[in-house]
N, C-alpha and C positions, 0 to 999 in steps of 0.2 A: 447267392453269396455276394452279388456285385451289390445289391438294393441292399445288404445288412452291411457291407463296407460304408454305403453313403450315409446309409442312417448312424451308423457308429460315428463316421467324424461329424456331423451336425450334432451329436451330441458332448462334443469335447468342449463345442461352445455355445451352443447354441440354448433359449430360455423355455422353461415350460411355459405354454401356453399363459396361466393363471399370471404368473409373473410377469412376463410379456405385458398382458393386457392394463393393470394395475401402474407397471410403470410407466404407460400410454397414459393412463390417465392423468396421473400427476404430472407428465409434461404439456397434456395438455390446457391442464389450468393452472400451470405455470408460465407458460404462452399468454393465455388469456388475459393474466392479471399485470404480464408484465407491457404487455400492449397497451392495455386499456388504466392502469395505475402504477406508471413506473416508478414514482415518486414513493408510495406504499411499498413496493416491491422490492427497492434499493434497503430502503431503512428495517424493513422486516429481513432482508437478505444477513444484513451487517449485524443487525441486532442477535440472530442464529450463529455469526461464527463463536470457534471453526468449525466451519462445517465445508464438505462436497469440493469440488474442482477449483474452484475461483477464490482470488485473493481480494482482501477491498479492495486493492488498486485498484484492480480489472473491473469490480464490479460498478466502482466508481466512474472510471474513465466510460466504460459504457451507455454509463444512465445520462452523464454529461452528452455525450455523443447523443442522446436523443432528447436534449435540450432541458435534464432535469438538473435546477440548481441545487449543487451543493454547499455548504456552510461547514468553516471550521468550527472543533472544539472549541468552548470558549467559556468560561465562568459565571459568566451572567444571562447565557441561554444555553445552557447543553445539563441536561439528565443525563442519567448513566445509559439509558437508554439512546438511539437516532430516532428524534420526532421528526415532526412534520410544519412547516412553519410556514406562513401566507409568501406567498411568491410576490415576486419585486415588482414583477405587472400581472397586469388582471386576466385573465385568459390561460394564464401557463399553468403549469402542473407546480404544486404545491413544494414549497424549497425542502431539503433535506439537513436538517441540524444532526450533524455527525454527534454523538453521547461520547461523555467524557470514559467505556466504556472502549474506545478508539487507541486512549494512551496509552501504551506499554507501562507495564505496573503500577497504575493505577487501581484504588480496591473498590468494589462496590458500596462498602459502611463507608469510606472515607466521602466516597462521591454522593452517598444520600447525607453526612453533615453537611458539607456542602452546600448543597441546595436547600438545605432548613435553613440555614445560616442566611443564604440569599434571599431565601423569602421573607428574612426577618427582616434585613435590610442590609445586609452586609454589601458593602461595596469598597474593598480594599483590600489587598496581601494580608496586610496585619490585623484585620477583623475577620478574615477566612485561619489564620493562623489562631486567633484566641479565641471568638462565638463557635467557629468550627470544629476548632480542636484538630486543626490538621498537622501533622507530620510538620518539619521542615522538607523533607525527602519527597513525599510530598505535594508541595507548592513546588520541589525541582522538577518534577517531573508535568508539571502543570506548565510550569516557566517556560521548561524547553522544547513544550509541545507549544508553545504561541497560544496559550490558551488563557493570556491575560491582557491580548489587545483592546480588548472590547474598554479596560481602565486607563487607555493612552498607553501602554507599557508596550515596548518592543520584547523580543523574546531577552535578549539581552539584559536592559535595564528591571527587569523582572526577576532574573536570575540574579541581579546585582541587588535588588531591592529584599529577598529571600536569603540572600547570603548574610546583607546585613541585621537579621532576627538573631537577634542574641541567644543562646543556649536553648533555641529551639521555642523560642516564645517561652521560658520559663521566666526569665526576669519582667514579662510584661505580666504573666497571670502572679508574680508572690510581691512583685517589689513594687507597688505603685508610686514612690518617688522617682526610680528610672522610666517607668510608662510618663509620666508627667516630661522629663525630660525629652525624652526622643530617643528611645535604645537604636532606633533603625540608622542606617549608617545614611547620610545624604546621598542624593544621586547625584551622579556624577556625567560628565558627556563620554558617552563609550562608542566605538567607532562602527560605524554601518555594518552590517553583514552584507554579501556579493547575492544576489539570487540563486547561484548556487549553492551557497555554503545555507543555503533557507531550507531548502529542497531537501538535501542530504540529513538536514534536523528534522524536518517533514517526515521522513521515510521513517530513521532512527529513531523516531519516539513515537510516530501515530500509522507508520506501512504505508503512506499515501502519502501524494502534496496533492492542492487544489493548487498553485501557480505556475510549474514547471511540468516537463516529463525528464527525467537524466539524461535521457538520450539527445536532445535537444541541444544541450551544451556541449556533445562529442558530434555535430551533424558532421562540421566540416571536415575530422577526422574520419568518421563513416564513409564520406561522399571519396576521401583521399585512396580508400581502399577498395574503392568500386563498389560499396554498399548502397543499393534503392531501399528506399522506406517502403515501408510493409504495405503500405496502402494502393502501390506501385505493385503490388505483383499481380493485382487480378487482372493488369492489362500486359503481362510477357505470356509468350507462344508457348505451347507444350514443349520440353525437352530446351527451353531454352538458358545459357549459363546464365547464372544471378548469383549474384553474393546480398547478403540483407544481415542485421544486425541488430541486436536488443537486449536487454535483459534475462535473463532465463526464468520463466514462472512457471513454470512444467517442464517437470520430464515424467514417463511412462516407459516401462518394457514389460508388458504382459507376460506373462508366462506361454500364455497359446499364442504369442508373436512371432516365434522359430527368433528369438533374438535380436529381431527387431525394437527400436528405441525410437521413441517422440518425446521431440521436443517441442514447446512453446514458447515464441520469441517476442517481447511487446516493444516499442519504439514509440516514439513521441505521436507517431498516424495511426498505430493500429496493432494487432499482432499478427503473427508469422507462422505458419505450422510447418515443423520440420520432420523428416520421416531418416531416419542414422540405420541405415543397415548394418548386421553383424559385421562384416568387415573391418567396416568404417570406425563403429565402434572400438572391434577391438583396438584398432591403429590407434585411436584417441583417447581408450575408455577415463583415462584419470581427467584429462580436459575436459570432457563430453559432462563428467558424472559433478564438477567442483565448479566451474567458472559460472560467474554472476553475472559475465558482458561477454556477450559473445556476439562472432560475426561467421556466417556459416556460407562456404562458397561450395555452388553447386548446381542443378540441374531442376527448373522449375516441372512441376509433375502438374500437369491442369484437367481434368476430365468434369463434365457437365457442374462447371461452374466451382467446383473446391478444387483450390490451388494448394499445393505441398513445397515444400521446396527439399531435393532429396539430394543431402551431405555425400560430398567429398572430403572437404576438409575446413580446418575449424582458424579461427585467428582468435586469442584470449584478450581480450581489452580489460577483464576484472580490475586490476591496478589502474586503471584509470580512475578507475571510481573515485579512489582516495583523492585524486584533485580536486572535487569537486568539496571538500571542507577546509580548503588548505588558503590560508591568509596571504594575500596578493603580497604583502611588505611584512609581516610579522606575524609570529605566533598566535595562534588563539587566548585566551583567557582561558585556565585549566577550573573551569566552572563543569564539572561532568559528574554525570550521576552514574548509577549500577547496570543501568542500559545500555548494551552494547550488542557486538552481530554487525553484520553485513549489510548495505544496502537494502538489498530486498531479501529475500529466505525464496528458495521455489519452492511449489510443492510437488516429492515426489513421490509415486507411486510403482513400486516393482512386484 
């Protein structure tokens, strides 16, 4: 009876054999490929979502971390697809051109006019608006992904230069005495964006920035509430107190957990794995289950090299976030498209 007790709970969670073996495999040459071609492996990663555990952030910040370059969106070299593009020196792993495929509501027919248009020779807003046949909507969402630098345009002046297309480029396709004139409005000098306020259009339109991490710009706030960066805790003692601070990109509460909750935390170094026992949870559950910036003080758990950090209790920094769009002396320019949400999205799994 004891031996059919232990085989009964191994099978509450535990895999067949067949299963087991199969999904060895595929970690293992997913291992393989990401060793030996991580450059391949990022841009085949991205080009699958959504798919599995990881956001592009993560999966970006990673491939970076192992010196693979990546490249924005950009109009004059991005498919809908992330290719693969010659690296800046000779030796390194092949760069990664993120596909237009990146922007939040962008469509796949819009993004193959697109590139006919540019193979034909387009090289302007208002030749992607009329050989293209693009949207004004759009070129907005092109604008405010920064994906017209590559023609001198900052995100701003592109949004400015987009706004100014009359009736949706229809007076330049019926009326060619206004095309002859100039429908487009002049540009005009529009006032810097803060690095910040880049980053937070970064996330907002494409889930990633290549310039910043968010947490970067709240360190010294972090560092005020006794927060070490994530990259800090594989050198704290077992059981030792730590407070640490990030994003939330994961949560988990398994069913065969007894109640148990994971979270995953990422910061400008690294990420954080957090282990919220029922208690804790319930103490917290609506902060635990909603906040986007969180700061978790608690009790580092360390055994043969994987570090935990296991919650007491929680500090919500979320409403920070909104600083980081907010205009040092004035208002933004109410230039916004249908995109909207939070910072980052986690993903959870219960």
């Amino acid at each position: 009876e004891r031996c059919f007790k232990q085989i009964e709970g191994f099978g509450s969670y535990g895999f067949p054999e067949s299963h087991a073996i199969s999904f060895a495999l595929l970690v293992y040459a997913s291992a393989w490929v990401k060793k030996h071609w991580p450059d391949a492996f990022l841009a085949s990663l991205l080009n699958s979502q959504p798919m599995g555990f990881y956001q592009p952030a993560q999966l970006v910040r990673d491939a970076r971390a192992h010196d693979v370059e990546v490249r924005e969106p950009d109009v004059l070299a991005s498919d809908w697809d992330c290719t693969l593009e010659p690296a800046t020196k000779a030796g390194d792993w092949r760069a990664v051109r993120l596909g237009l495929r990146q922007i939040k509501g962008f469509s796949k027919e819009e993004a193959a006019r697109l590139v006919a248009a540019r193979n034909a020779g387009v090289r302007s807003i208002e030749g992607f608006a009329v050989q293209a046949g693009l949207s004004r909507r759009s070129l907005e969402l092109l604008a405010e992904a920064d994906a017209f630098a590559s023609l001198g345009l900052s995100r701003r002046q592109a949004l400015w230069a987009v706004k100014g297309l009359a009736d949706e480029t229809g007076s330049l396709k019926n009326a060619p005495l206004l095309a002859a004139m100039g429908v487009k409005e002049r540009q005009v000098e529009l006032p810097l964006m803060s690095l910040p306020q880049e980053v937070a259009e970064d996330y907002r339109t494409t889930s990633l920035s290549l310039r910043a991490h968010p947490c970067g710009f709240f360190r010294e706030s972090l560092t005020n509430l006794g927060a070490v960066k994530a990259r800090d805790l594989a050198h704290l003692s077992d059981r030792e107190l730590v407070s640490v601070g990030g994003l939330v990109l994961v949560r988990q509460r398994p069913g065969t957990a007894k109640g148990v909750t994971f979270l995953t935390l990422e910061d400008e170094t690294g990420v954080a794995n957090i282990v919220v026992w029922k208690d804790a949870f319930d103490a917290n559950r609506r902060l635990v289950m909603t906040s986007s910036f969180l700061v978790v003080h608690g009790q580092i758990q360390s055994a043969s090299n994987v570090v935990h950090v296991v919650a007491q209790r929680f500090t919500d920094l979320s409403h920070r976030l909104a600083e980081m769009k907010e205009e040092p002396n004035a208002a933004p320019p109410q230039i916004r498209n249908r995109v909207t949400g939070r910072l980052i999205r986690s993903r959870d799994f219960h």
